[in-house]
C-alpha positions in Angstrom: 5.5 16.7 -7.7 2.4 18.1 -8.9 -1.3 18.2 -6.7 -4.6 19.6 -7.3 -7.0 20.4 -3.8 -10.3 20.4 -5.0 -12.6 23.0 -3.5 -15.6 21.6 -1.7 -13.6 18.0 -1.7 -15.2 15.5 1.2 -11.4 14.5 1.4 -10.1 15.4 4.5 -5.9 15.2 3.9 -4.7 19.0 3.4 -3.0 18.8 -0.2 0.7 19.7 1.3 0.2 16.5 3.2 -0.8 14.5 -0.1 2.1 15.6 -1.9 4.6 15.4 1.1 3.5 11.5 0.6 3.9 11.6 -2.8 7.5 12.7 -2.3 7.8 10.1 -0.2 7.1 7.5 -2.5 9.0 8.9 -4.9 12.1 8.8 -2.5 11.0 5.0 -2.3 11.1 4.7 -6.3 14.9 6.5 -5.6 13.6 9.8 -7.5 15.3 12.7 -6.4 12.5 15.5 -5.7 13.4 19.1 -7.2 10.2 21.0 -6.8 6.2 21.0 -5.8 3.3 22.6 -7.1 -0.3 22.7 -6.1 -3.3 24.4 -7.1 -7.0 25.3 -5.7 -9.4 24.1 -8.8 -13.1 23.5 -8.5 -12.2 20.0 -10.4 -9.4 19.1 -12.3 -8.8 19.8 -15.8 -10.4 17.2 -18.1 -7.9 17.7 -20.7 -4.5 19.0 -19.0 -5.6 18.2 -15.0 -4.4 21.5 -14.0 -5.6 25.1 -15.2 -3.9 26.6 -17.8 -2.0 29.4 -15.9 -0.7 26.4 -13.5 0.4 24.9 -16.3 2.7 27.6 -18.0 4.1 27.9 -14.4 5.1 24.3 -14.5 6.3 24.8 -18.0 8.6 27.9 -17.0 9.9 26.0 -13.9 11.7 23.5 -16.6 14.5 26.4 -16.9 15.4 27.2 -13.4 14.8 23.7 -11.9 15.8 21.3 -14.9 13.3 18.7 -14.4 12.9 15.5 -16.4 9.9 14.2 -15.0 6.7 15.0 -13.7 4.7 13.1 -10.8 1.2 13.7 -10.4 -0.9 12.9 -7.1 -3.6 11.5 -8.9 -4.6 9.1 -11.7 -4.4 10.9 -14.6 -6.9 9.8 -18.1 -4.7 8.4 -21.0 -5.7 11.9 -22.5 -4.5 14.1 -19.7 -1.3 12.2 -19.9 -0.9 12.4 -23.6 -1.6 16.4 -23.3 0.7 17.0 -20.6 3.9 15.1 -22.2 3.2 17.2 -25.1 3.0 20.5 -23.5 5.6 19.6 -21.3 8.2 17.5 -23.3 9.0 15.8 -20.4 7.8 12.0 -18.9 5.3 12.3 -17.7 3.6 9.7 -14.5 0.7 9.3 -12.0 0.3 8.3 -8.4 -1.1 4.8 -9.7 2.3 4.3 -12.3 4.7 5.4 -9.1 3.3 3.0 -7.1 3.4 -0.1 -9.4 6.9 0.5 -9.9 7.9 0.5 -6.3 5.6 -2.6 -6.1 7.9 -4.1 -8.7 11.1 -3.3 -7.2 9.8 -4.4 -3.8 8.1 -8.1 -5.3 10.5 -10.5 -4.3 8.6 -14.0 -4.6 7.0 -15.2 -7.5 3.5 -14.5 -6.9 4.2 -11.1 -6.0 6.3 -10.6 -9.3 2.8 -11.9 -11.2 0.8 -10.0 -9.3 2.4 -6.8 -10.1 3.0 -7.6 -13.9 -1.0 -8.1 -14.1 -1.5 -4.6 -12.1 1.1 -3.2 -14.9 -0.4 -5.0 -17.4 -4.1 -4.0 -16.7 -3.1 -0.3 -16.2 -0.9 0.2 -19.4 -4.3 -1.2 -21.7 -5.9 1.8 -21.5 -2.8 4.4 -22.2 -1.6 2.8 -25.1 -2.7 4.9 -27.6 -0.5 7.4 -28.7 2.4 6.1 -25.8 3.2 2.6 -26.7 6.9 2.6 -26.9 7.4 -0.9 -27.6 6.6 -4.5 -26.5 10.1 -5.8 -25.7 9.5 -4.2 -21.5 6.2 -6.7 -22.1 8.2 -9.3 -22.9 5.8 -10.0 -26.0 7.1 -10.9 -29.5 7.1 -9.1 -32.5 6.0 -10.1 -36.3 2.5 -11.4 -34.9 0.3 -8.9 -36.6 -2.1 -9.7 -38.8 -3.4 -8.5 -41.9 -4.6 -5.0 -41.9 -4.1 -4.9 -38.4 -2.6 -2.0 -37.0 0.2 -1.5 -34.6 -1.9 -0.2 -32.1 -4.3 -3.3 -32.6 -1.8 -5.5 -32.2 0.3 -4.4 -29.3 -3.4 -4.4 -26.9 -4.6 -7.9 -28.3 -0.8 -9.3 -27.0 -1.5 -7.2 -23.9 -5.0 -9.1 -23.5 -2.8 -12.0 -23.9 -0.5 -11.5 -21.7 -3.5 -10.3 -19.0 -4.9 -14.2 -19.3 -1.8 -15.7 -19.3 -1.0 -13.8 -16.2 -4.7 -14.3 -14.8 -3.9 -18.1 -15.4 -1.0 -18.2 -13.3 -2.1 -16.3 -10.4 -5.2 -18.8 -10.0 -2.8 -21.2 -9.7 -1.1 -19.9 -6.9 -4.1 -18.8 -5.4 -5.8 -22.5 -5.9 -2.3 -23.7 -3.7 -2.8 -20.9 -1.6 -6.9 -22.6 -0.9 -5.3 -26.2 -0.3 -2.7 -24.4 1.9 -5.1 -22.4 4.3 -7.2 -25.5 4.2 -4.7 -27.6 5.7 -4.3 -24.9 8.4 -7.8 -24.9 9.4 -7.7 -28.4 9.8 -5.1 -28.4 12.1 -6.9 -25.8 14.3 -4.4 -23.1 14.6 -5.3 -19.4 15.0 -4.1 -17.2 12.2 -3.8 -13.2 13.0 -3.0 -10.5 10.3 -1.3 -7.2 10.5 -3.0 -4.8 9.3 -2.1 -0.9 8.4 -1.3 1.8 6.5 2.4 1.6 4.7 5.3 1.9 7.2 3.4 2.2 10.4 5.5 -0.8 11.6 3.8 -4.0 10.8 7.1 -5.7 10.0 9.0 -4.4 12.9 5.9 -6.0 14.8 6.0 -9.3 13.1 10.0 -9.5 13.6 9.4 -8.6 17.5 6.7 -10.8 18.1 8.1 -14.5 16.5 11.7 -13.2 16.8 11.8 -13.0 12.5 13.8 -11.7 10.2 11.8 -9.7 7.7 13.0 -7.0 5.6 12.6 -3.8 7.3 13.4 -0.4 6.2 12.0 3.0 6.6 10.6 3.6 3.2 6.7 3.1 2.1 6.3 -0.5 1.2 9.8 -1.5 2.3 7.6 -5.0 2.5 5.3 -6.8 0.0 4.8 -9.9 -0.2 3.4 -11.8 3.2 5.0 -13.3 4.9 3.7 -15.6 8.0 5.6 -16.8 11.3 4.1 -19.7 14.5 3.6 -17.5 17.3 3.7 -18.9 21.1 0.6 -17.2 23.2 0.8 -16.4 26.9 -1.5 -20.3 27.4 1.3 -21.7 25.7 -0.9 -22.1 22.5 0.2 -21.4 19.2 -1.0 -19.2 16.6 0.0 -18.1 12.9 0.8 -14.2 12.9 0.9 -12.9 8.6 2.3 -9.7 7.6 0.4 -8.1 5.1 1.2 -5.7 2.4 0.9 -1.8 3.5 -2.6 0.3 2.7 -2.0 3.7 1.1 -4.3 6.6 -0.3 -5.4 6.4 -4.0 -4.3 2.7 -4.3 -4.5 1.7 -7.5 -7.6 -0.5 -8.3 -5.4 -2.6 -10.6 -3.3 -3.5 -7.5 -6.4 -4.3 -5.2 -7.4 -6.4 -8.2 -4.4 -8.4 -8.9 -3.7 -9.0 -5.1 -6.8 -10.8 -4.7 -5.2 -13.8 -3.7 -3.2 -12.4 -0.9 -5.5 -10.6 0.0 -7.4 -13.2 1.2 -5.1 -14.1 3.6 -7.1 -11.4 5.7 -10.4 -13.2 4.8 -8.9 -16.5 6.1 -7.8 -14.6 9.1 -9.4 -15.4 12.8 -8.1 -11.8 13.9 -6.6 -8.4 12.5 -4.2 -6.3 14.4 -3.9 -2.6 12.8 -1.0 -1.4 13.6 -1.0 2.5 13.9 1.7 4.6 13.4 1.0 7.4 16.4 3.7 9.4 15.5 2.3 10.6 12.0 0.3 13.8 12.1 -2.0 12.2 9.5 -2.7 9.2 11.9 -6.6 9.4 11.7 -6.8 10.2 8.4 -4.4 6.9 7.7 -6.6 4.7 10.0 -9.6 5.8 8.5 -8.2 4.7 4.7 -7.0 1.2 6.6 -11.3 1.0 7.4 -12.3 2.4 4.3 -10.3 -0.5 2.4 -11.2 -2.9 5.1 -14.7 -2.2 4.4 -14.2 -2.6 0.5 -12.6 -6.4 1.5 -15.6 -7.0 3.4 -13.7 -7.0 6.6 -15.2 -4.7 9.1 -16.7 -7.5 11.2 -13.4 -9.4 11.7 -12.0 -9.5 15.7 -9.5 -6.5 15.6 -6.9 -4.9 18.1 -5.4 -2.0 17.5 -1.5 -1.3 18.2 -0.7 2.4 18.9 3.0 2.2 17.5 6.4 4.0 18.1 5.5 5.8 21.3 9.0 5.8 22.0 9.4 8.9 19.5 6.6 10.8 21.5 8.4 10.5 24.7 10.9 13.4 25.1 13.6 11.4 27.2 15.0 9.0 25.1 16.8 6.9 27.6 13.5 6.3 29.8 11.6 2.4 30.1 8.6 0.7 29.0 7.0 2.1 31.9 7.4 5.6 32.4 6.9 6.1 28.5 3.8 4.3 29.0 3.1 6.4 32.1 3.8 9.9 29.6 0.8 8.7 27.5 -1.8 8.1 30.5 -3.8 11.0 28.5 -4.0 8.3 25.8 -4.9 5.4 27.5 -7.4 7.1 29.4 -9.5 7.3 26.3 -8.5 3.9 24.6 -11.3 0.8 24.5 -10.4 -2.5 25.4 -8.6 -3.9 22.8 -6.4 -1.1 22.1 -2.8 -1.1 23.6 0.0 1.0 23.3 3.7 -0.1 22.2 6.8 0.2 20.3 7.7 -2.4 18.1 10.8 -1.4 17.8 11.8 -1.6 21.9 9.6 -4.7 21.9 7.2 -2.3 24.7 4.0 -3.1 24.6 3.8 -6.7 23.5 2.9 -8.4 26.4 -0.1 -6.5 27.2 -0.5 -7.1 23.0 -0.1 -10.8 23.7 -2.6 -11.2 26.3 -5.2 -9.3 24.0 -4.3 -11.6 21.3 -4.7 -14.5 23.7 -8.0 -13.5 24.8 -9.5 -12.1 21.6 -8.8 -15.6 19.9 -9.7 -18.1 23.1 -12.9 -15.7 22.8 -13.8 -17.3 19.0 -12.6 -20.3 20.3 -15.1 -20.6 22.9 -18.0 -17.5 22.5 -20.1 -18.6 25.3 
């Protein structure tokens, strides 16, 4: 795992803390982590990323650690790539790349599995030069070049191909997807969405609250495609609860891109409940990538509670309730607003104070004066 902190850098996540998250998702993609490396660089290197004394260092770790591939914590140009495989003679992959494949190992419907191919797709255009290693992964055909055209040439115009064909189908779904949420509206139900950053509990949440069965696991994006449950309300009313996929740092633009259409299940949304994970040191910085991306959906004026999850793992006594953990963390509640609550999806605490905010929030756009 490789990271550059650079100096003056508005970002406010300490670089052991990015790269402790890259490892993460790297233990997701079932990579087994043998070493990390930072450095302090006024900007990274245009042509290699890192400085050239960092980069004999990584190059003289190769002996001792016996590494065969190298993870970067940022987006790397097709040239910085190119120069570091070559210096390195080792693969050679970014941030962006790590987390597509997890997103492909995780897409289990098929609408996720287009959506990633496009992000795949649309990422790999760019880096072909120099790299392209054959078209048979695209599943694209060979013997289709024309005259004078080189390989090069002809593997990008059956990627642009591919990219419209793909394009094609997901407005397809996402047309079905229209007619689906318009049936919804007419029948007056209440959707909510879950919204957070990877593995802050969303899942659990959704399992807890409709008594589900989604996938959970404790791995970044153990969940991707939505998935939405009827939810019974303290009035007895009903409402749609949709579990969306995870926010991270650094997502990829090619993924916010391809998962327009579920994306705009949050659009369609009447409410959003973040759910924050309260045990992660890094909990601020997470929420405030959940608003940042929020804010680049045009979401920031949606109805929102927050959930303050798993604060059964910041009470020191295990075996105690719902009410004395609750109790433990008066501090916190003593500077929460009105629609935030604290729980624990997995002990199911929490949820009927959560209910009775949902209840309210939604009778409130139901009936605003």
């Amino acid at each position: 795992m490789v990271a550059v902190s650079v100096k003056g850098s508005s970002n406010k996540w300490p670089v052991e803390d990015s790269i402790e998250e890259l490892a993460q998702l790297a233990n997701t993609a079932g990579v087994s982590v043998a070493g990390k490396l930072t450095q302090r660089l006024p900007k990274p290197s245009k042509t290699h990323y890192l400085g050239k004394g960092k980069l004999g260092e990584l190059l003289s770790l190769k002996d001792s650690i016996n590494y065969d591939v190298v993870i970067f914590d940022d987006e790397l140009s097709p040239l910085q790539q190119r120069n570091l495989e070559e210096a390195l003679q080792v693969k050679v992959i970014d941030r962006a790349a790590l987390i597509l494949d997890i997103f492909a190992k995780r897409a289990r419907t098929h609408e996720g599995q287009l959506q990633v191919e496009l992000a795949q797709h649309q990422y790999l255009l760019p880096r072909l030069a120099g790299q392209w290693s054959h078209l048979e992964r695209l599943g694209a055909g060979i013997g289709t070049r024309g005259p004078g055209e080189s390989q090069l040439e002809t593997d990008k115009r059956l990627i642009r191909q591919k990219i419209h064909h793909l394009k094609m189908q997901i407005e397809e779904v996402r047309k079905h997807r229209t007619l689906y949420r318009q049936k919804r509206k007419k029948s007056g139900i209440h959707i909510v969405a879950l919204v957070g950053y990877t593995n802050g509990g969303k899942s659990t949440l959704l399992n807890a609250l409709s008594h589900a069965d989604v996938f959970v696991e404790d791995k970044l994006f153990a969940t991707l495609d939505p998935t939405t449950r009827r939810l019974t309300l303290p009035d007895k009313s009903a409402a749609l609860v949709t579990d969306t996929v995870g926010f991270i740092r650094k997502l990829p633009p090619t993924i916010v891109t391809a998962f327009r259409a579920t994306l705009e299940e949050l659009t369609e949304a009447s409410a959003l409940i973040h759910v924050v994970d309260l045990t992660s040191h890094n909990a601020a910085e997470q929420c405030e990538t959940v608003e940042d991306i929020l804010g680049d959906l045009n979401l920031m004026d949606k109805p929102r509670i927050t959930a303050l999850n798993k604060i059964d793992l910041l009470v020191d006594d295990k075996t105690c309730d719902e009410a004395t953990a609750i109790n433990y963390l008066s501090d916190w509640r003593a500077g929460m607003n009105k629609n935030t609550v604290l729980i624990s999806a997995e002990k199911r605490w929490g949820l009927t104070k959560l209910l009775e905010l949902v209840n309210h929030t939604l009778t409130k756009i139901a009936h605003p004066f």
